[in-house]
C-alpha positions as CSV (number, residue, x, y, z in Angstrom):
1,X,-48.1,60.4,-17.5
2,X,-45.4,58.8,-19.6
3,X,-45.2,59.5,-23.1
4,X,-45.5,56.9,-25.6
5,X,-42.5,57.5,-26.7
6,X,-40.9,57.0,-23.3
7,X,-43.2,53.8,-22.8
8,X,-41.7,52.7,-26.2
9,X,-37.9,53.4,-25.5
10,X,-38.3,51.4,-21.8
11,X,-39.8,48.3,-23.4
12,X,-37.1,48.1,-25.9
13,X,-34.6,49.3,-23.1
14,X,-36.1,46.0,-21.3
15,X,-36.0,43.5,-24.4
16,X,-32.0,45.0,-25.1
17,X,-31.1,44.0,-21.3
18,X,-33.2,41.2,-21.3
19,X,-30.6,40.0,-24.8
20,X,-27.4,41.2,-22.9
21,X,-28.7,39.0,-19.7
22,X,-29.5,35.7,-22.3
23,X,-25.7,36.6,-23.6
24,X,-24.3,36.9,-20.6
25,X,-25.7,33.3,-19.3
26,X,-24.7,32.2,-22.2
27,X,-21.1,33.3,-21.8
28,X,-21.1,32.1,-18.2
29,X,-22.4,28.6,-19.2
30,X,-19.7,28.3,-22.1
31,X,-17.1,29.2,-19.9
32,X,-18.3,27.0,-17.3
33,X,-18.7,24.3,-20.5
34,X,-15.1,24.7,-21.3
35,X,-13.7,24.5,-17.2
36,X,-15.8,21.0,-16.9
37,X,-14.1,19.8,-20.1
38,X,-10.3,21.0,-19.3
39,X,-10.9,19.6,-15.7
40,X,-12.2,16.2,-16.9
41,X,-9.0,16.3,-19.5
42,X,-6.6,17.0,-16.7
43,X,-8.5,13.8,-14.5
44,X,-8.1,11.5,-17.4
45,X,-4.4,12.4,-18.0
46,X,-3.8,11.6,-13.8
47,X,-5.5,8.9,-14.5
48,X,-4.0,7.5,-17.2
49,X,-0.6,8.2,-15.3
50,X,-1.6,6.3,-12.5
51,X,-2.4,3.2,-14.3
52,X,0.8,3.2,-16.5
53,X,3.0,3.5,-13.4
54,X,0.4,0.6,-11.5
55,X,1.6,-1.9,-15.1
56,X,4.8,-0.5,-15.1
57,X,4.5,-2.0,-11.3
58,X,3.1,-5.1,-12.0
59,X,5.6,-5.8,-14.9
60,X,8.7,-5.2,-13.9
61,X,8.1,-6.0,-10.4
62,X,9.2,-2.9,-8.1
63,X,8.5,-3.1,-5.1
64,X,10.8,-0.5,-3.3
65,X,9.6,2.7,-1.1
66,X,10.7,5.1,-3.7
67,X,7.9,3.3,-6.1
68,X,5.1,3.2,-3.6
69,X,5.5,6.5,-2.6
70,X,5.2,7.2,-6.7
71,X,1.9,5.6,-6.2
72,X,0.7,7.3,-3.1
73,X,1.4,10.9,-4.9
74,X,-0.3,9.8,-8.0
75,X,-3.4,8.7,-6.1
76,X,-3.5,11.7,-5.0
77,X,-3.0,13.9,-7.6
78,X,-5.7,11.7,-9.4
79,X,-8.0,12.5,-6.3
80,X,-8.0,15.9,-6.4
81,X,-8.6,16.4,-10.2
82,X,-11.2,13.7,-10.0
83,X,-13.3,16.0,-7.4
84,X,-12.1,19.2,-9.3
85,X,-13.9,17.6,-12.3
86,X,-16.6,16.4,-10.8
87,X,-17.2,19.8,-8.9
88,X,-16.8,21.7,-13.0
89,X,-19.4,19.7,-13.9
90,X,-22.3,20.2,-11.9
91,X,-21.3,24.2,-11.9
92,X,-21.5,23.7,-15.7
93,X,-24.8,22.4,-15.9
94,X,-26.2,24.6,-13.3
95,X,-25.2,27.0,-15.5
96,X,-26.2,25.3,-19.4
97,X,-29.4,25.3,-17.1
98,X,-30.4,29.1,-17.4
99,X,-29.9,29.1,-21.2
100,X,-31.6,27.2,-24.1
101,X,-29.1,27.2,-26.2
102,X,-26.0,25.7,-24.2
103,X,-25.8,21.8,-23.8
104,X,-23.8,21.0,-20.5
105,X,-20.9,18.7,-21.0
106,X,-21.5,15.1,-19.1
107,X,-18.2,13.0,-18.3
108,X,-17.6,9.7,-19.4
109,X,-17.9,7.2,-16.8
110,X,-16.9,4.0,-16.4
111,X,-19.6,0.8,-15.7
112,X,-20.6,1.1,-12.2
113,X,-19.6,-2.0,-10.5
114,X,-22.4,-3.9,-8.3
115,X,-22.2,-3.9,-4.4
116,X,-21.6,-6.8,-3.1
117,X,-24.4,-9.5,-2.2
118,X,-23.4,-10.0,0.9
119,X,-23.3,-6.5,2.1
120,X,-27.3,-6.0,4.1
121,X,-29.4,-4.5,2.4
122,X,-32.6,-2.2,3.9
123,X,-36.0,-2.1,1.5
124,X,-37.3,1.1,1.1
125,X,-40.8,0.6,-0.9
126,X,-42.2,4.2,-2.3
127,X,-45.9,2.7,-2.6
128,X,-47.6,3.6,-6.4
129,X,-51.0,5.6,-6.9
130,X,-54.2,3.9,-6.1
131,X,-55.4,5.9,-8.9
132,X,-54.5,7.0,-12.5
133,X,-52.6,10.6,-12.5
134,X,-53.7,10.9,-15.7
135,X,-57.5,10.1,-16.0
136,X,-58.1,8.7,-12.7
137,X,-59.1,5.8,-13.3
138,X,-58.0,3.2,-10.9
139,X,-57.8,0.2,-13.1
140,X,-54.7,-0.5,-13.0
141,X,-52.1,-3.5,-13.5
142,X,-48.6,-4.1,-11.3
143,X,-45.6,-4.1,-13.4
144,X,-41.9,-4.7,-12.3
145,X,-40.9,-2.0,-10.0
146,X,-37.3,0.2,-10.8
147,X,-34.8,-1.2,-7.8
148,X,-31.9,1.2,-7.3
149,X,-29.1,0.8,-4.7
150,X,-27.6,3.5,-3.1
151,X,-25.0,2.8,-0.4
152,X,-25.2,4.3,2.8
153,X,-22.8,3.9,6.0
154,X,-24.0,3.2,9.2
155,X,-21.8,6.0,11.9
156,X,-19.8,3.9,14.2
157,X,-21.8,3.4,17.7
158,X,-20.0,2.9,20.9
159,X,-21.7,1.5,23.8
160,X,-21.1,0.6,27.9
161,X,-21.6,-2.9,28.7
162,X,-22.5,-3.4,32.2
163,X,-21.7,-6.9,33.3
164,X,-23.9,-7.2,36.8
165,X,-22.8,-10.3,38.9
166,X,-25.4,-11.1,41.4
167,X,-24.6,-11.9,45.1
168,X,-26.6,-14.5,47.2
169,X,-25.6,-14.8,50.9
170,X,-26.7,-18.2,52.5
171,X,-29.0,-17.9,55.7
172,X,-27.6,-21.6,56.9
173,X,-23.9,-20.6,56.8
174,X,-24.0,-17.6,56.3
175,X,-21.2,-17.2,53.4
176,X,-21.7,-15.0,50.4
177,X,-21.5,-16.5,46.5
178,X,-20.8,-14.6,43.2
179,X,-20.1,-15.5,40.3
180,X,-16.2,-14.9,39.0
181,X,-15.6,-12.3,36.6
182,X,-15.5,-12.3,33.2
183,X,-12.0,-12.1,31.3
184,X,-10.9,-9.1,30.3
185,X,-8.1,-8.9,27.6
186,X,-6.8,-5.6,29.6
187,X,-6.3,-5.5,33.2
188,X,-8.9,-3.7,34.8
189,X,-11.5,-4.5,32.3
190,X,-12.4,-1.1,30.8
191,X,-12.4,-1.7,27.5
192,X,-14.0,-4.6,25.4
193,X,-12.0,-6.4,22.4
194,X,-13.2,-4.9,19.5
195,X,-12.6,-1.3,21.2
196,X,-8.8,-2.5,21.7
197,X,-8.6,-4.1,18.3
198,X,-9.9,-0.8,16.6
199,X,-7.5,1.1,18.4
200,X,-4.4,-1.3,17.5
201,X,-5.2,-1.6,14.0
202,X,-6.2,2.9,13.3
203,X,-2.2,3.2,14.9
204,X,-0.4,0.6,12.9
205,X,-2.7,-0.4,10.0
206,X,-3.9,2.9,9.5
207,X,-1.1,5.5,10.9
208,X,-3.5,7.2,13.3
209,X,-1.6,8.5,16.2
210,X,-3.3,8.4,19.4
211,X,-4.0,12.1,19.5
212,X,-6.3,12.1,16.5
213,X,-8.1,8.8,17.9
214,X,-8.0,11.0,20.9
215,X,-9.9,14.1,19.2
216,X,-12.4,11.8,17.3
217,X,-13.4,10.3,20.4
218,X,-13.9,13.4,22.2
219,X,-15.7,15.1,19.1
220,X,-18.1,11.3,19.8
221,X,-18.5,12.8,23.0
222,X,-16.2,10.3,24.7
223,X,-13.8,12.2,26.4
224,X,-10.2,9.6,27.1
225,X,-6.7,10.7,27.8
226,X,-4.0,10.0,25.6
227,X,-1.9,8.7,28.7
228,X,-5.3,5.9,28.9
229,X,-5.2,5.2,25.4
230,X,-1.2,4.8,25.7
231,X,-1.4,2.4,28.5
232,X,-4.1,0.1,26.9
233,X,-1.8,-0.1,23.9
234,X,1.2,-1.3,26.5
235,X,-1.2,-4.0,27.7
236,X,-2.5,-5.0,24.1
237,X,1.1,-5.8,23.4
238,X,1.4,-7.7,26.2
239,X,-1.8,-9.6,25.2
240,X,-0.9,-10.6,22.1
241,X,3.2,-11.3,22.6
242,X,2.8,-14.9,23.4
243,X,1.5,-15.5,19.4
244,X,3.8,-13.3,18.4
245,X,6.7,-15.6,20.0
246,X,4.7,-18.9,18.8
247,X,5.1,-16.7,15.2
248,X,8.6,-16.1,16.5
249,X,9.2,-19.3,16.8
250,X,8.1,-21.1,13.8
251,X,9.8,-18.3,11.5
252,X,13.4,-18.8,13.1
253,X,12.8,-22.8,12.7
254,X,13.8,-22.3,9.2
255,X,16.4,-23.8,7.4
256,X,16.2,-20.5,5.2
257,X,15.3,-17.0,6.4
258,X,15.3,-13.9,3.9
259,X,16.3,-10.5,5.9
260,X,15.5,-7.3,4.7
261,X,14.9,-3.4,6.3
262,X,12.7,-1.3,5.5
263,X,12.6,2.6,6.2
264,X,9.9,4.2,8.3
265,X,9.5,8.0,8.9
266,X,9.6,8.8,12.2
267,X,8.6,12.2,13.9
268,X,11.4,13.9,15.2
269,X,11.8,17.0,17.3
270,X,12.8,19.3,14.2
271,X,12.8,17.1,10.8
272,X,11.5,13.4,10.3
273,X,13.9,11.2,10.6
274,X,14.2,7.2,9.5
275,X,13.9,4.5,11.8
276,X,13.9,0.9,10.3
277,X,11.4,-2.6,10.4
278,X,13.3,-5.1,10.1
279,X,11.7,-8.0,8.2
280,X,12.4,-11.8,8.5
281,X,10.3,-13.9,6.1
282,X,10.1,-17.7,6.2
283,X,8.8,-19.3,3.0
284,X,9.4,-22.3,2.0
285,X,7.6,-23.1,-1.1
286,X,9.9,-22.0,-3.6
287,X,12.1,-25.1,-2.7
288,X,8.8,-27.5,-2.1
289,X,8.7,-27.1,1.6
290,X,5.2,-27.3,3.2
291,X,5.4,-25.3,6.4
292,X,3.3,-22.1,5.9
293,X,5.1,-19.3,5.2
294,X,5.3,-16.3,8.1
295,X,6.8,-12.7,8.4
296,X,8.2,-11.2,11.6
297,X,8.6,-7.8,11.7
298,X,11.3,-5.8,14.8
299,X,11.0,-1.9,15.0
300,X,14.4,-0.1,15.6
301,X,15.1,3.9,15.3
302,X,18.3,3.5,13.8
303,X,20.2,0.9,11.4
304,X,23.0,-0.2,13.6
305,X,24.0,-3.5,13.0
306,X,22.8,-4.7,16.5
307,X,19.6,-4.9,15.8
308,X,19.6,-7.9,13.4
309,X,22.1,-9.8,15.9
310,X,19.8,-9.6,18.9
311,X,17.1,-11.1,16.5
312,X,18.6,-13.9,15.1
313,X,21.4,-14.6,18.2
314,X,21.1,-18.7,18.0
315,X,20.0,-18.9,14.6
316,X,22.1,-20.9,12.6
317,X,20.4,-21.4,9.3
318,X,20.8,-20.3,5.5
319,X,20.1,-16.3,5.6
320,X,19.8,-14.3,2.4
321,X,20.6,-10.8,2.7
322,X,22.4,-7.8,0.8
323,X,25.4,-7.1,0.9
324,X,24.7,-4.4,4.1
325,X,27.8,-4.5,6.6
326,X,25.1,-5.0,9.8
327,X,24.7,-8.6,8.7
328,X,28.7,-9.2,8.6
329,X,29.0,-10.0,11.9
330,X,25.9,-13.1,12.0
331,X,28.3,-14.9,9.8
332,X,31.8,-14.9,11.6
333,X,33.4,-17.9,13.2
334,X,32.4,-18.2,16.5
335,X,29.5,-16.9,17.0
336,X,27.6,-19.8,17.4
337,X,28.1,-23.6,17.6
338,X,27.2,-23.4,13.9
339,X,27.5,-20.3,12.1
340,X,25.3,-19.1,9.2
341,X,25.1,-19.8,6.2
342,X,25.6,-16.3,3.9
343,X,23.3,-16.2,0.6
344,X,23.8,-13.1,-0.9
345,X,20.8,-11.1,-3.5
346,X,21.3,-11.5,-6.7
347,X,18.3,-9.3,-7.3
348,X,20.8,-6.3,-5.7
349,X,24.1,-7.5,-7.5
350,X,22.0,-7.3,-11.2
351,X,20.5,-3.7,-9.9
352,X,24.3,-1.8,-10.1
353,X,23.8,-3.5,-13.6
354,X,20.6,-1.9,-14.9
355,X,21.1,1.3,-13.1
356,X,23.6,1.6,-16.0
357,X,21.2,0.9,-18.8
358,X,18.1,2.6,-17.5
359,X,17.2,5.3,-19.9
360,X,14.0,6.3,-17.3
361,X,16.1,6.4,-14.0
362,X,19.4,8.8,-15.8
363,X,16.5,11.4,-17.6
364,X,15.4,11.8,-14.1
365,X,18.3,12.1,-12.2
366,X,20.4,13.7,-14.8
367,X,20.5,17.9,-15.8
368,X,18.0,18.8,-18.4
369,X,19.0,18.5,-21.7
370,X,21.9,15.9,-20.9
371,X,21.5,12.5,-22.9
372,X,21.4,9.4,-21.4
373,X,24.4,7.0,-21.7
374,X,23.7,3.1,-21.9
375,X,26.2,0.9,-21.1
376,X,27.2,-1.9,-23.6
377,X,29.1,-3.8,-21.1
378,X,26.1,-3.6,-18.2
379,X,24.5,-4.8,-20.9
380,X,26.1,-7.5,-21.3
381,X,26.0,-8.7,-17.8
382,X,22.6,-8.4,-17.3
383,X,21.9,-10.8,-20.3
384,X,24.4,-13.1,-18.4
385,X,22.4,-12.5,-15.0
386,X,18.9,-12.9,-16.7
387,X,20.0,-16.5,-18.3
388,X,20.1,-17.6,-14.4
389,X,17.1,-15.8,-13.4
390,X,15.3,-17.9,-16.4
391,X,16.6,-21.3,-15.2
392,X,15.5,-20.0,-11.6
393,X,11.5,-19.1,-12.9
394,X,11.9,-23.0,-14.4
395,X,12.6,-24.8,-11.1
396,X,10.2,-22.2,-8.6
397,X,8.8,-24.5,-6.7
398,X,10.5,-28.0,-7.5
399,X,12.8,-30.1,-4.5
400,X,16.0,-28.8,-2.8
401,X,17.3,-32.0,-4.7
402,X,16.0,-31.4,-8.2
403,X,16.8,-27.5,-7.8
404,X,20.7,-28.6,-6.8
405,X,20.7,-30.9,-10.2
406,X,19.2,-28.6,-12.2
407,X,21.7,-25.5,-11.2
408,X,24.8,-28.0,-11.2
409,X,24.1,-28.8,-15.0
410,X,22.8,-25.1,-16.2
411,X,23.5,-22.8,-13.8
412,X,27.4,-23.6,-13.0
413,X,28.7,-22.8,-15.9
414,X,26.6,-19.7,-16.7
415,X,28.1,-18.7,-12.7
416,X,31.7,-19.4,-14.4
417,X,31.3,-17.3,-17.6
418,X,30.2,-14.5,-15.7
419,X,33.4,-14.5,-13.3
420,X,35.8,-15.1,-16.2
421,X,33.8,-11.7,-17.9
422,X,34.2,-9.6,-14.5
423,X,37.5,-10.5,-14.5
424,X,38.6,-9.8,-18.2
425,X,36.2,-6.7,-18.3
426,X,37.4,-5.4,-14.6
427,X,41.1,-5.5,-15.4
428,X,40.6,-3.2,-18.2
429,X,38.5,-0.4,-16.9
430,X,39.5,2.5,-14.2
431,X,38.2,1.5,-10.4
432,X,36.5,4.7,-10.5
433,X,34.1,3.4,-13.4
434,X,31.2,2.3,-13.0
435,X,30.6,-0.5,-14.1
436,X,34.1,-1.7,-12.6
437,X,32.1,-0.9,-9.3
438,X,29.2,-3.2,-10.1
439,X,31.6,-5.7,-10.8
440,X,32.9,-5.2,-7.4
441,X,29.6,-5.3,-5.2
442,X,30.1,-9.3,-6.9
443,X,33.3,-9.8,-6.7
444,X,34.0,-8.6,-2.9
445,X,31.8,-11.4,-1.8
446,X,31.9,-14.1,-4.3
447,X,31.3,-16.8,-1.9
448,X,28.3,-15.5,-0.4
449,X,26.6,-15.1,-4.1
450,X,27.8,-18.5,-5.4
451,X,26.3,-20.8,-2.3
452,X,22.9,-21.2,-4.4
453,X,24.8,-23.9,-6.6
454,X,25.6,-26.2,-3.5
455,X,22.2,-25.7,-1.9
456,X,18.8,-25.9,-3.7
457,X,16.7,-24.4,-1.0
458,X,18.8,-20.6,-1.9
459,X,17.1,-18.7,-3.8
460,X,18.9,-15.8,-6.0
């Protein structure tokens, strides 16, 4: 028999480890309290980030890789410390949930938006009692019922489509009648549109190789080769080339094209390298023209200057480009009956410009601790520069003909007091200086950044 003295020592043994069991939920579920709020801290901080650099976007216009790739990493920092909050604060209150004296910490959430009404929507009605829970009773009254929406996905289905054409064989002459065969956008017909326009759109639109379609598919339990895949994205191209060359066609109609590259990453053997879409955009509404505006797009692997003279050889429009040496050659005499006409960026010429004045742009790129240097005379071109981007913002959109008048009588002679300053300011500075250099990505090609003021369907 135990004692009462022992019986006394284990309950009180008990009720002191039953207290250091309360203390330690307790301490669990405060530390857990204090990850959900640091996480949810860190979350607001990537977000706030992310939607300064998004304005800082949408103000000042960028619109280069460099940016967009700023964005892409953002979103994804915000991602992960998002679910890392998220994921703190369920732990936490799973843990405030073994104590009674911890209150788990709840983020603040935005307003849920609604789904949209036209997305379907599937009833599922959880019938009330017949009777009361409470007294039984079952005299009772319908009130409005608490609707909530959850969205759900549907998995993606495939399916075969067996297309069956009958065969009839005539017992008074004998000859045998079927009916044709239904178009197939693919030769051989083993594929249906929507397939082929899923598997276009995950490689371009999305940046899905064919070997993860591949996998996916076989993890469906639709086993495909990538050789079968790759051959029914040959013959989608060949499907779709004749709109691409009625696109083709309408874009190089233009009296004004605007050319452009753009870098791609491409996978390479032992490092990514950068191949190049080149871009081609026909709009004509800045200068009142009605034709719908359209962008052709060319793939190359390098930046040779080629490329851009097999696209437009017999075009013989207005062109604005930078000042890249590839586009030298589409304006020399005798290339064509007519050759083009050069309109160079003014959007690149005022960039040299505010590289110079950018405090943002030299505390990144410069050692820590160094102090950023604005230029006074950068500065003072780009208020020149900006006086001819304001007249331009005025006339967006207005006639060739009411553009030309406008420039001739505002425009001009901003244009002439900014190549008297480049002149005077040039002369004085070393070649090596910067801004002299700026000066000089104008100055080299003064023609080609001047033709706006004889033709109002330029742009700068």
């Amino acid at each position: 028999m135990v004692s009462s003295n022992a019986s006394d020592e284990l309950v009180q043994l008990r009720a002191e480890l039953a207290i250091v069991r309360e203390q330690a939920l307790v301490a669990e579920a405060e530390v857990a309290k204090v990850w959900a709020i640091n996480a949810d801290l860190l979350a607001r901080n990537a977000h706030l980030e992310l939607m300064n650099e998004q304005m800082r976007r949408d103000k000042y216009g960028a619109r280069s890789e460099r940016s967009r790739r700023l964005l892409d990493q953002l979103e994804l920092t915000f991602e992960e410390l998002e679910a890392n909050a998220s994921e703190a604060e369920l732990l936490g209150q799973i843990a405030a949930a073994k104590t009674t004296t911890v209150q788990a910490f709840t983020r603040t959430r935005s307003t849920r938006r609604d789904f949209p009404a036209d997305l379907p929507r599937e009833q599922v009605v959880i019938p009330a009692p017949d009777l009361c829970p409470c007294c039984g009773s079952d005299d009772l009254s319908q009130l409005p019922a608490a609707v909530t929406e959850t969205l759900e996905r549907v998995p993606a289905r495939h399916k075969v489509i067996q297309t069956v054409r009958e065969k009839v064989s005539c017992r008074q002459c004998e000859k045998i009648s079927q009916p044709p065969a239904p178009f197939h956008v693919t030769p051989r017909g083993m594929f249906g549109p929507h397939f082929l326009a899923n598997l276009a759109f995950q490689k371009y639109g999305l940046h899905q190789p064919l070997n993860s379609q591949r996998d996916r598919l076989e993890a469906e339990g639709i086993p495909l080769s990538l050789s079968t895949l790759a051959d029914q994205i040959g013959a989608i191209c060949v499907a779709v080339k004749p709109l691409f060359l009625l696109l083709e066609a309408h874009g190089l109609a233009a009296d004004r094209l605007h050319a452009d590259d753009t870098t791609v990453p491409l996978l390479a053997k032992l490092k990514t390298s950068v191949a190049r879409i080149w871009d081609y955009v026909r709009d004509d509404r800045p200068f009142g023209g009605t034709a719908p505006p359209v962008a052709l797009c060319y793939y190359s692997s390098d930046r040779r200057g080629e490329h851009p003279r097999a696209h437009l050889a017999g075009y013989a429009g207005i062109l604005q480009v930078d000042r890249y040496a590839g586009f030298n050659a589409l304006f020399e005499e005798g290339r064509t009956d007519k050759p083009m006409t050069r309109a160079n960026c003014w959007v690149h010429a005022r960039r040299e410009f505010f590289k110079l004045v950018d405090i943002r742009q030299q505390l990144k790129r410069r050692k820590k601790g160094a102090t950023p240097l604005v230029s006074p005379l950068a500065s003072e071109a780009l208020e020149i520069i900006d006086r001819l981007f304001a007249i331009e913002r005025d006339i967006n959109g207005k006639p060739a003909a009411e553009r030309l008048a406008v420039r001739r009588e505002l425009s001009a002679p901003i244009v002439a007091e900014l190549e008297t300053w480049m002149r005077e300011t040039r002369s004085k500075l070393s070649r090596h200086d910067a801004v002299a250099k700026a000066i000089a990505y104008l100055q080299n090609d003064w023609d080609g950044f001047t033709t706006f003021l004889a033709d109002g369907r330029i742009c700068l």
